[in-house]
N, CA and C atoms as a LAMMPS dump frame, in Angstrom:
ITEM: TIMESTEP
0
ITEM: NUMBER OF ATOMS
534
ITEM: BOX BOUNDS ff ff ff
-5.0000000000000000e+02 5.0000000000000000e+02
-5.0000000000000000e+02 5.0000000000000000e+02
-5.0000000000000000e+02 5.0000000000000000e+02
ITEM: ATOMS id mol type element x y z
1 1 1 N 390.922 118.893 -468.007
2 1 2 C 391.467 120.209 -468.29
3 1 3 C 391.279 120.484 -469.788
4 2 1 N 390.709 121.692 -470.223
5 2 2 C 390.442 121.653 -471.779
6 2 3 C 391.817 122.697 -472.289
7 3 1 N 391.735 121.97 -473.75
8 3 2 C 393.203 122.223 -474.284
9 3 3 C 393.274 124.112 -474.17
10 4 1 N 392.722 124.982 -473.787
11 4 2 C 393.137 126.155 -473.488
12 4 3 C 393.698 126.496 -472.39
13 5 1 N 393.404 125.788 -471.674
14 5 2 C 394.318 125.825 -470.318
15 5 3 C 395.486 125.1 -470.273
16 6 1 N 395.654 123.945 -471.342
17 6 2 C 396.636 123.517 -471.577
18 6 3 C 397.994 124.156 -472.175
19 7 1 N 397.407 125.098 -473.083
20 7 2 C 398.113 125.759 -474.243
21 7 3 C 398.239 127.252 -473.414
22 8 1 N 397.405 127.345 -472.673
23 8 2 C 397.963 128.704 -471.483
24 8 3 C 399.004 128.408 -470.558
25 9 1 N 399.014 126.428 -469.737
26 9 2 C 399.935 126.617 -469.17
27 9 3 C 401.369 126.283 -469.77
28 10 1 N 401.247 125.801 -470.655
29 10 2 C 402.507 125.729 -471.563
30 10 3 C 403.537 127.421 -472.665
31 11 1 N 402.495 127.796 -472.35
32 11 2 C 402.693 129.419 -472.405
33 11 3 C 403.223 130.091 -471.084
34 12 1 N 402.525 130.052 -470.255
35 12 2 C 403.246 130.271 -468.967
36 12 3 C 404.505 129.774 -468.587
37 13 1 N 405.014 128.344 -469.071
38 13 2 C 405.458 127.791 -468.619
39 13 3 C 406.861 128.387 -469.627
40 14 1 N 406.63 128.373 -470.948
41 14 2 C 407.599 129.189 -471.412
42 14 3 C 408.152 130.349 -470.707
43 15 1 N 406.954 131.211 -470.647
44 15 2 C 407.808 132.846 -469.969
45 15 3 C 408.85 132.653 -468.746
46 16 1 N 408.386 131.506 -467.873
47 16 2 C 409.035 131.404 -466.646
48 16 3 C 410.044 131.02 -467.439
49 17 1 N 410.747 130.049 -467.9
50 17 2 C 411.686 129.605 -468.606
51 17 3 C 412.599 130.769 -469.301
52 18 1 N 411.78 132.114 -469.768
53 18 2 C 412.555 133.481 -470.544
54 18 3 C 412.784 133.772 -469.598
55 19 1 N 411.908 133.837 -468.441
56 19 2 C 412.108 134.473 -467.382
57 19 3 C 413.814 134.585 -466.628
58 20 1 N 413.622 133.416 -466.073
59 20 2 C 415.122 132.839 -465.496
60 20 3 C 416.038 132.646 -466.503
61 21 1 N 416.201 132.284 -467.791
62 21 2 C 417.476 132.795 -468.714
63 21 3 C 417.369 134.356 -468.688
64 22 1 N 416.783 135.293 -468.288
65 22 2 C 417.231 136.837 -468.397
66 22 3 C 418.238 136.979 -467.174
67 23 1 N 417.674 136.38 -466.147
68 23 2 C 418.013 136.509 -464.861
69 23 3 C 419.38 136.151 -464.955
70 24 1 N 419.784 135.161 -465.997
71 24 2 C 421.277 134.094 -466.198
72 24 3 C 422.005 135.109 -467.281
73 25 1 N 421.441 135.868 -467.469
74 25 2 C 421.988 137.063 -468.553
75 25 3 C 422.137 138.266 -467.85
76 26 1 N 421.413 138.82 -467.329
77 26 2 C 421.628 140.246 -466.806
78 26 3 C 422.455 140.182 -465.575
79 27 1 N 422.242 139.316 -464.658
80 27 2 C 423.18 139.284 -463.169
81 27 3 C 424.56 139.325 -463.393
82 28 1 N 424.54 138.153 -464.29
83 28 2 C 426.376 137.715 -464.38
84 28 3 C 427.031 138.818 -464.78
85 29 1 N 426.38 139.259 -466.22
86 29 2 C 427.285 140.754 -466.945
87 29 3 C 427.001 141.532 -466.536
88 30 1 N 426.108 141.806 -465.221
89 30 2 C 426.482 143.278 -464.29
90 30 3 C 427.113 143.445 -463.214
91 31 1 N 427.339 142.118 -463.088
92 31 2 C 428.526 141.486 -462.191
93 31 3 C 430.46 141.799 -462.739
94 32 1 N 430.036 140.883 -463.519
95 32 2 C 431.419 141.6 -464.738
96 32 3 C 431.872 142.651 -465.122
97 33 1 N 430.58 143.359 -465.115
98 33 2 C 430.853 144.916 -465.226
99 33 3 C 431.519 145.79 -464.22
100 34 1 N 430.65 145.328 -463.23
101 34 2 C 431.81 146.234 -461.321
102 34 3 C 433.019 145.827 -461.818
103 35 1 N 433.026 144.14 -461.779
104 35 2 C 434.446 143.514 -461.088
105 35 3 C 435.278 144.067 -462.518
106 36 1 N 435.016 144.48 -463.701
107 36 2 C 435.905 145.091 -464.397
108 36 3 C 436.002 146.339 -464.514
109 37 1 N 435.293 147.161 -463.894
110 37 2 C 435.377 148.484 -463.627
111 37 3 C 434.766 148.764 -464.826
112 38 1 N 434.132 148.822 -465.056
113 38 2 C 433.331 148.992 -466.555
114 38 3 C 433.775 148.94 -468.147
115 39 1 N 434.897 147.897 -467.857
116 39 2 C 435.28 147.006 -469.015
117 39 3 C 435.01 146.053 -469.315
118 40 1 N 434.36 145.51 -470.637
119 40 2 C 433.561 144.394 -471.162
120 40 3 C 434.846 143.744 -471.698
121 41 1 N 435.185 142.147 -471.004
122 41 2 C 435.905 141.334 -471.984
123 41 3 C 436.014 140.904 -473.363
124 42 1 N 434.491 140.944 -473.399
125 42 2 C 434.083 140.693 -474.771
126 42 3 C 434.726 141.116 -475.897
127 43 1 N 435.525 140.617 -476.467
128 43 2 C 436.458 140.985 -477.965
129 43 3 C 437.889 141.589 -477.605
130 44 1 N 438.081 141.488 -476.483
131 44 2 C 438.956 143.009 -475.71
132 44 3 C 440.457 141.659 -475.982
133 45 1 N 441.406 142.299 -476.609
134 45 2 C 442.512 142.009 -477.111
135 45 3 C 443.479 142.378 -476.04
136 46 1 N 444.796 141.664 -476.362
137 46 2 C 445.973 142.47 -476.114
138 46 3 C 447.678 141.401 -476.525
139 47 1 N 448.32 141.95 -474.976
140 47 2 C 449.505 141.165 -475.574
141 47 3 C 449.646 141.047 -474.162
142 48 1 N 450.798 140.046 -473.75
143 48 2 C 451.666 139.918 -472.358
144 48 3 C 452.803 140.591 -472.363
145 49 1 N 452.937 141.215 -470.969
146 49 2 C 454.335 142.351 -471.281
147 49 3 C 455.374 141.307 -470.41
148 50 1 N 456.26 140.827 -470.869
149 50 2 C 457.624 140.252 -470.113
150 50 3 C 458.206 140.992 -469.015
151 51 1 N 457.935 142.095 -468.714
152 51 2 C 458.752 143.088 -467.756
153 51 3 C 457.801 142.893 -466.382
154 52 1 N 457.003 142.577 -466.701
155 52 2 C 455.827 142.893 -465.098
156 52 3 C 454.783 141.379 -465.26
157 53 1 N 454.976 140.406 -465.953
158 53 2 C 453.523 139.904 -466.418
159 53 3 C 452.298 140.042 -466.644
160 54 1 N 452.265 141.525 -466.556
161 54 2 C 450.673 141.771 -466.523
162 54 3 C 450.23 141.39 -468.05
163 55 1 N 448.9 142.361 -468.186
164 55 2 C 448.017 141.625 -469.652
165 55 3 C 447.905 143.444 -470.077
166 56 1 N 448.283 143.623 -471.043
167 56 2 C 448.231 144.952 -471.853
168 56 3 C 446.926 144.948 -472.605
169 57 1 N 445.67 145.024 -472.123
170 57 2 C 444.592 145.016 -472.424
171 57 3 C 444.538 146.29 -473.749
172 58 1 N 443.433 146.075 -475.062
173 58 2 C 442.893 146.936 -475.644
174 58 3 C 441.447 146.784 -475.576
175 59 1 N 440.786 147.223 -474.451
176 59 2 C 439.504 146.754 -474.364
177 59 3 C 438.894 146.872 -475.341
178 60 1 N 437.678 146.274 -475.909
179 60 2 C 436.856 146.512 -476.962
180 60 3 C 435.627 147.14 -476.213
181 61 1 N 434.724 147.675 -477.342
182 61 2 C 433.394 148.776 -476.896
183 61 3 C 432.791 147.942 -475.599
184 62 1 N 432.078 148.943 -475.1
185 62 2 C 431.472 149.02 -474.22
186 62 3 C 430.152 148.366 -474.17
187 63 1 N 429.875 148.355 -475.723
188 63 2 C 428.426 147.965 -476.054
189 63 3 C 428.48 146.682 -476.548
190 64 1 N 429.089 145.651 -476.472
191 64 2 C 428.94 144.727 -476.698
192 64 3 C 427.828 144.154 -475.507
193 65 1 N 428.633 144.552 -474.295
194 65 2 C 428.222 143.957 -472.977
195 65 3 C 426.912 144.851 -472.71
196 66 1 N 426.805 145.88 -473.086
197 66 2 C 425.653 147.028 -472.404
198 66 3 C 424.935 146.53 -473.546
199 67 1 N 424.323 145.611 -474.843
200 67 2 C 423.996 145.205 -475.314
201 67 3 C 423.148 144.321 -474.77
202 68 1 N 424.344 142.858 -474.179
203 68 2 C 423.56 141.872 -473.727
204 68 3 C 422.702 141.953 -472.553
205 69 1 N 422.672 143.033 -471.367
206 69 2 C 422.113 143.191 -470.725
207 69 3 C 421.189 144.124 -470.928
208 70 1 N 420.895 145.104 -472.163
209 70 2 C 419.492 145.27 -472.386
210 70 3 C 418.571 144.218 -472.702
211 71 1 N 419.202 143.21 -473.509
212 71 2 C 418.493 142.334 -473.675
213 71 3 C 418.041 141.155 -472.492
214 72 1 N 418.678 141.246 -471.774
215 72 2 C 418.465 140.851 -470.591
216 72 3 C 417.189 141.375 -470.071
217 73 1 N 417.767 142.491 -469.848
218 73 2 C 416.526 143.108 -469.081
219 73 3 C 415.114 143.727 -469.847
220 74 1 N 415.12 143.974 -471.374
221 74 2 C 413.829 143.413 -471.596
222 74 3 C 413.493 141.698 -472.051
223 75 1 N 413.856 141.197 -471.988
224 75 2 C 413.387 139.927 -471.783
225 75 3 C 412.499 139.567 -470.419
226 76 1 N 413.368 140.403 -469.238
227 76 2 C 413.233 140.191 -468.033
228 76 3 C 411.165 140.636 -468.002
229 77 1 N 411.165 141.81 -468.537
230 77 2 C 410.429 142.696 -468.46
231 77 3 C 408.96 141.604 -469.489
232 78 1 N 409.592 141.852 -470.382
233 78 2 C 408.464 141.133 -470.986
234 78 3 C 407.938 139.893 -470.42
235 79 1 N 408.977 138.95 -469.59
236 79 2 C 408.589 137.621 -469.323
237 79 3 C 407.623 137.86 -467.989
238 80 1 N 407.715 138.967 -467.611
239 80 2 C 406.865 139.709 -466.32
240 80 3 C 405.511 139.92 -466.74
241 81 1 N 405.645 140.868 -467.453
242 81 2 C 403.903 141.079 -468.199
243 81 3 C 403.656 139.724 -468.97
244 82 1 N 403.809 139.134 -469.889
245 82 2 C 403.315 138.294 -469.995
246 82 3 C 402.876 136.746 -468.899
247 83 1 N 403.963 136.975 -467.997
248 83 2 C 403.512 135.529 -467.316
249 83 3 C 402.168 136.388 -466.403
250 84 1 N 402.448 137.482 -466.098
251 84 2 C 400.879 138.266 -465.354
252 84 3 C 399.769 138.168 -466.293
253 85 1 N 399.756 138.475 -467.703
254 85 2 C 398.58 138.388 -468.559
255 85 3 C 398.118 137.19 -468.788
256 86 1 N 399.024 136.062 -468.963
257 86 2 C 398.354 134.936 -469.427
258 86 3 C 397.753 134.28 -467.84
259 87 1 N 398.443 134.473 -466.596
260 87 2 C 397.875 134.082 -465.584
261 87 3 C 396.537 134.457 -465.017
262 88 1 N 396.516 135.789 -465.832
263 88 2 C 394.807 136.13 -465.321
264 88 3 C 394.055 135.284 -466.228
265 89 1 N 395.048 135.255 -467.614
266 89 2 C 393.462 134.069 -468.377
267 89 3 C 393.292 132.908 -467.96
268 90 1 N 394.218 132.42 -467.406
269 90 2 C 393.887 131.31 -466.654
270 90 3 C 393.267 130.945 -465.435
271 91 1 N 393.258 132.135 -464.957
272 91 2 C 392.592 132.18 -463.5
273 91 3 C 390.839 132.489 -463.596
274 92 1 N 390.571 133.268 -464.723
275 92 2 C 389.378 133.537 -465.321
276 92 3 C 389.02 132.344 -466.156
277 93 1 N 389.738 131.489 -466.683
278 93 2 C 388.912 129.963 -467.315
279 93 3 C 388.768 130.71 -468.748
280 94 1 N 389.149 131.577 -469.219
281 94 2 C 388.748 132.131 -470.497
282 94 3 C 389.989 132.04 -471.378
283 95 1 N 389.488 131.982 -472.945
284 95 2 C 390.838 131.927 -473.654
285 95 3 C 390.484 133.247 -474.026
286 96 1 N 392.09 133.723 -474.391
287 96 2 C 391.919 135.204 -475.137
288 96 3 C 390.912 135.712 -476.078
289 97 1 N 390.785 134.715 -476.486
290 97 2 C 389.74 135.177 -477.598
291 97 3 C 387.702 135.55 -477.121
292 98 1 N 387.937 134.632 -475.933
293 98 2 C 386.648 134.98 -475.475
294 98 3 C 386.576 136.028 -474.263
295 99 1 N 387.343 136.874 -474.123
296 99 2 C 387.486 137.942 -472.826
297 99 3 C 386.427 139.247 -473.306
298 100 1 N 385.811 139.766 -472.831
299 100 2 C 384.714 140.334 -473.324
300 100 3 C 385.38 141.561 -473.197
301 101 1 N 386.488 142.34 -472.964
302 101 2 C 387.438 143.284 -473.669
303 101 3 C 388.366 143.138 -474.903
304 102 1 N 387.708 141.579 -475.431
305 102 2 C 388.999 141.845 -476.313
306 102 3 C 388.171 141.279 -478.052
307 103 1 N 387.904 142.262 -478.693
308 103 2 C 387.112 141.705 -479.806
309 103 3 C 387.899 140.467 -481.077
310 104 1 N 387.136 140.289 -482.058
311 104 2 C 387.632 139.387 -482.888
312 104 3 C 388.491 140.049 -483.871
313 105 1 N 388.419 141.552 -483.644
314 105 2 C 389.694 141.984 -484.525
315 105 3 C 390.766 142.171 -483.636
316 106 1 N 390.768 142.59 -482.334
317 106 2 C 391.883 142.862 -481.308
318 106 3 C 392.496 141.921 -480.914
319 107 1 N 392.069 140.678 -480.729
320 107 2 C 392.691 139.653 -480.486
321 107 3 C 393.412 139.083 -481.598
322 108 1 N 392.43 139.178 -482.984
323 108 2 C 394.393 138.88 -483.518
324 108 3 C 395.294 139.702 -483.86
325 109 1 N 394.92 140.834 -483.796
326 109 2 C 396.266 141.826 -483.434
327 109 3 C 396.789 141.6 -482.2
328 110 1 N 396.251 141.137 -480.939
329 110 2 C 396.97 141.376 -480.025
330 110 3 C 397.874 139.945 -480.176
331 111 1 N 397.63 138.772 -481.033
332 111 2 C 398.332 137.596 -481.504
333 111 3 C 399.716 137.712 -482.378
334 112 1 N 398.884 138.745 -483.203
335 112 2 C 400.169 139.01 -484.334
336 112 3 C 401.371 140.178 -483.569
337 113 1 N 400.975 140.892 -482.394
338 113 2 C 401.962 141.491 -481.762
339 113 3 C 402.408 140.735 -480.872
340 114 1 N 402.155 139.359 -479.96
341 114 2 C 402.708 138.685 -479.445
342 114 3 C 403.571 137.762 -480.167
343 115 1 N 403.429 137.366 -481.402
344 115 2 C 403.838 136.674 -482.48
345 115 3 C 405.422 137.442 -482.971
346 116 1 N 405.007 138.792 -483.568
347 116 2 C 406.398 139.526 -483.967
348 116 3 C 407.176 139.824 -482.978
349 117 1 N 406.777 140.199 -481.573
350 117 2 C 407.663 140.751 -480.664
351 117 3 C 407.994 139.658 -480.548
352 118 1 N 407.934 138.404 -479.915
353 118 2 C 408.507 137.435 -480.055
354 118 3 C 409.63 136.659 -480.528
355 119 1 N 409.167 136.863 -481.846
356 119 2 C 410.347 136.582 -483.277
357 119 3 C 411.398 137.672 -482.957
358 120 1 N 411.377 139.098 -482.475
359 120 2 C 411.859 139.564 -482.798
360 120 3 C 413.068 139.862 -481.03
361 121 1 N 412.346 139.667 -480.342
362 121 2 C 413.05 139.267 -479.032
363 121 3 C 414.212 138.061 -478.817
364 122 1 N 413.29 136.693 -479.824
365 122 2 C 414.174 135.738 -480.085
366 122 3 C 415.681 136.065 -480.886
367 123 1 N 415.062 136.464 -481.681
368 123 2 C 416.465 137.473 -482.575
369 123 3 C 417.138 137.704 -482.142
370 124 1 N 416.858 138.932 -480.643
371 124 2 C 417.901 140.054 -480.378
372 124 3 C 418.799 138.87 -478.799
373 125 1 N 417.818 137.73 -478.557
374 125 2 C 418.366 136.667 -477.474
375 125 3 C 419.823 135.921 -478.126
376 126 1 N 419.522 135.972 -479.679
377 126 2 C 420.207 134.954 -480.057
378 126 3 C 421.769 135.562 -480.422
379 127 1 N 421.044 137.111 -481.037
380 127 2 C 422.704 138.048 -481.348
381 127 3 C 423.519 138.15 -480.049
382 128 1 N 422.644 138.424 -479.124
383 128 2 C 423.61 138.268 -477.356
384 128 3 C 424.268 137.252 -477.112
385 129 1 N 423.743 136.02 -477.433
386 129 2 C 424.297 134.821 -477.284
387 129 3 C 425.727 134.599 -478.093
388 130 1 N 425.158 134.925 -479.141
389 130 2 C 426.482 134.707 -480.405
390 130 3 C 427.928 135.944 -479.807
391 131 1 N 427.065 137.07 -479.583
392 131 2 C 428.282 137.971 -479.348
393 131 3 C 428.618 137.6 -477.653
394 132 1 N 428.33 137.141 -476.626
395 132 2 C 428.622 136.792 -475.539
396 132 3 C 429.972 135.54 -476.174
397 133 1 N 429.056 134.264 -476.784
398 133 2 C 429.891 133.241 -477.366
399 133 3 C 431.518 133.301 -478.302
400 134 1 N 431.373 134.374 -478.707
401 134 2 C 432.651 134.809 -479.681
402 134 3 C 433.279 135.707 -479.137
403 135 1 N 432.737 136.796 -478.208
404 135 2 C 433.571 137.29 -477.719
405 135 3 C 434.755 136.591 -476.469
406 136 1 N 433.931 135.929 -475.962
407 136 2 C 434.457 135.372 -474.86
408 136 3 C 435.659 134.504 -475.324
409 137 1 N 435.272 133.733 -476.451
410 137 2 C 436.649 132.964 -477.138
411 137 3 C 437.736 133.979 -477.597
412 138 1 N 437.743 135.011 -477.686
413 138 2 C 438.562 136 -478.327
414 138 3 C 439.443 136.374 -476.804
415 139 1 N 438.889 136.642 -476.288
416 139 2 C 439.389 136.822 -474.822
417 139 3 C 440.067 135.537 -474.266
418 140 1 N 439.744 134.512 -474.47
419 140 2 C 439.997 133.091 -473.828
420 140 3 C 441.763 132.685 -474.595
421 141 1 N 441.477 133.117 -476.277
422 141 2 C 442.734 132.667 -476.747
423 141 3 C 443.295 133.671 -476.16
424 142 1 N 443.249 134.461 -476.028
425 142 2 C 444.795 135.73 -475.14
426 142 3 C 444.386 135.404 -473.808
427 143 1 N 444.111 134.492 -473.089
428 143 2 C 444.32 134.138 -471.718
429 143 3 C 445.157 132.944 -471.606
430 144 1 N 444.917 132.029 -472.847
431 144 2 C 445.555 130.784 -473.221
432 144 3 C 447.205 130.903 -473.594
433 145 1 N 447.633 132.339 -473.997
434 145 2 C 449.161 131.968 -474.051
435 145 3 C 449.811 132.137 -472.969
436 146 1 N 449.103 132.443 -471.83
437 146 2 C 450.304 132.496 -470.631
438 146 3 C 449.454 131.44 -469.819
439 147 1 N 448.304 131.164 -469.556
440 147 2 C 447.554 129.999 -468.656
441 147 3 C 447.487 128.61 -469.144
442 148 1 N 447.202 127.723 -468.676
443 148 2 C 447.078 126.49 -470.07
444 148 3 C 445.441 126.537 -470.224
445 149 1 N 444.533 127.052 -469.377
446 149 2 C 442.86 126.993 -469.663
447 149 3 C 442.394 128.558 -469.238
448 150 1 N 441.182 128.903 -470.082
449 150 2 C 440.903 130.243 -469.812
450 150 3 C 440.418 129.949 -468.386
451 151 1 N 439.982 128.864 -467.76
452 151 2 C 439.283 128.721 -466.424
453 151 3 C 440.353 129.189 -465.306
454 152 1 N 441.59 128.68 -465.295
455 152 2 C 442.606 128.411 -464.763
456 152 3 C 443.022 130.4 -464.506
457 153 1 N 442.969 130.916 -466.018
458 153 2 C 443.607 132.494 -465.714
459 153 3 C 442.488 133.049 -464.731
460 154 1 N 440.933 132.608 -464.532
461 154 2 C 440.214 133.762 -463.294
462 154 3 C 440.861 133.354 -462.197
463 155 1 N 440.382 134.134 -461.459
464 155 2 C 441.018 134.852 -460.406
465 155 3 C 443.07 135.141 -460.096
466 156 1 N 443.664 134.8 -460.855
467 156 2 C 444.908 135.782 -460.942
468 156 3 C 444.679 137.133 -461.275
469 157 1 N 445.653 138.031 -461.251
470 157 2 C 446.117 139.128 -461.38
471 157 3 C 446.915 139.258 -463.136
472 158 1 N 445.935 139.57 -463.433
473 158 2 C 446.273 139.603 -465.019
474 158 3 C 446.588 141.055 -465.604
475 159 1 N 445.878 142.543 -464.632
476 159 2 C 446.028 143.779 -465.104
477 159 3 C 445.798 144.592 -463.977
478 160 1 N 447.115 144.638 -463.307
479 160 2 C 446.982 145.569 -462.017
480 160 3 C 446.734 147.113 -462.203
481 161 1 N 447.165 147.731 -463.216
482 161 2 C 446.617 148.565 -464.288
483 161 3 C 445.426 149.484 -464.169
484 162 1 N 444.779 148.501 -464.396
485 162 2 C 443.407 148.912 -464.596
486 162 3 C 442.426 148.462 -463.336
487 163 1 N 442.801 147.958 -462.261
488 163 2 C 442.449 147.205 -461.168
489 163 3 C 441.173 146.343 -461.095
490 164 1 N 441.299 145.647 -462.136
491 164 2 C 440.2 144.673 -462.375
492 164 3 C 440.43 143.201 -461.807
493 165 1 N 439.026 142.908 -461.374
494 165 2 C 438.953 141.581 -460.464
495 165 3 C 438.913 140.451 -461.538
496 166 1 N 439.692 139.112 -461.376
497 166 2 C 439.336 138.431 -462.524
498 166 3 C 438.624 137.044 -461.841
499 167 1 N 438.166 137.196 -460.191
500 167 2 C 438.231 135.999 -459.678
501 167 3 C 436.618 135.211 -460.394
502 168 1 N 435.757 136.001 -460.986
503 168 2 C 434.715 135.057 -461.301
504 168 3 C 434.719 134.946 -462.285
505 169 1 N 435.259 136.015 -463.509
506 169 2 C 434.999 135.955 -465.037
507 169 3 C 434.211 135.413 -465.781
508 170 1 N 435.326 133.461 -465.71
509 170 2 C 435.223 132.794 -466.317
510 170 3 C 433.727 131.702 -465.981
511 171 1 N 433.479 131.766 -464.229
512 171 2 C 431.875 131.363 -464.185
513 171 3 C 430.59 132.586 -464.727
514 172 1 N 431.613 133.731 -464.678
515 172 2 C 429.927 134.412 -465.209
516 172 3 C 430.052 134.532 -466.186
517 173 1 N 431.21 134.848 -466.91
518 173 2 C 430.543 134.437 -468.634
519 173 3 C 429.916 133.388 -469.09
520 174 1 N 429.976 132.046 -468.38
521 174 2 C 429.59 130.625 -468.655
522 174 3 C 428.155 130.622 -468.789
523 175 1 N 427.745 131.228 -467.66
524 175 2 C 426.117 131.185 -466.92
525 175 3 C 425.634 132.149 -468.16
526 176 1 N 426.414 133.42 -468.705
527 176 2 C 425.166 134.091 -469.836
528 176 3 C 425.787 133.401 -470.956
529 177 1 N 426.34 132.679 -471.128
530 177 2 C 426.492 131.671 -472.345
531 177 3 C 425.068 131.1 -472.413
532 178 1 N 424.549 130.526 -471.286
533 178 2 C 423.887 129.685 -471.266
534 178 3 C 422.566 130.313 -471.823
């Protein structure tokens, strides 16, 4: 096997890999989204009321969460076209550089735009992560003064209120942690 097919399937082998972390990003928090009626946990504060036990939610924006699932879903998108583009070069035996549509100036532009979008996809993977990661702890300590584990408060009845489901929460925030 010569090292271009090597370095194609290890390219491929990446996208599938973006691929299925989008899939672990976009499902869960549009999942979260129904079961909260279109309230994002993420940062969302409050207090416990002694009279009823419920949870006196101050939800935080909307866009935290409508955030991570754009990014989701172009990730999703990109890991699509690319695992289709690099699979035709592999199926053709050709490296990019020798495709007789693609000249010696287009190809490294079409390098240096696979290169920045990249960097710059990685970026916007990593701010989702961080704001998925911190928000969720912000939420977890105000689940922690009346539960002893944030795992323990899903599925109770925490805000009859607002009629939000809490039975998966704490597995689907886990999974777009990941």
């Amino acid at each position: 096997m010569a090292l271009t097919n090597i370095l194609l399937l290890s390219q491929i082998t990446g996208y599938v890999i973006a691929f299925i972390l989008s899939l672990c990003i976009t499902v869960p928090m549009s999942i979260h989204q129904d079961e909260f009626r279109g309230h994002c946990l993420l940062f969302s504060t409050g207090e416990w009321q002694e009279k009823d036990g419920q949870f006196s939610v101050n939800w935080a924006s909307q866009a935290y969460c409508n955030y991570t699932i754009f990014v989701g879903v172009i990730l999703f998108i990109t890991s699509v076209v690319q695992i289709y583009r690099m699979s035709i070069f592999l199926y053709r035996g050709t490296d990019r550089t020798q495709c007789t549509f693609l000249s010696n100036e287009s190809s490294f532009l079409s390098a240096f735009v696979d290169v920045v979008g990249s960097v710059i996809l990685c970026l916007m993977t990593l701010v989702a992560a961080l704001m998925i990661t911190l928000g969720f702890i912000v939420w977890c300590k105000y689940m922690t003064e009346r539960f002893p584990s944030c795992e323990i408060a899903a599925g109770n009845s925490i805000d009859k209120q607002d009629g939000i489901e809490t039975f998966g929460f704490y597995i689907e925030m886990g999974t777009a942690q990941v």
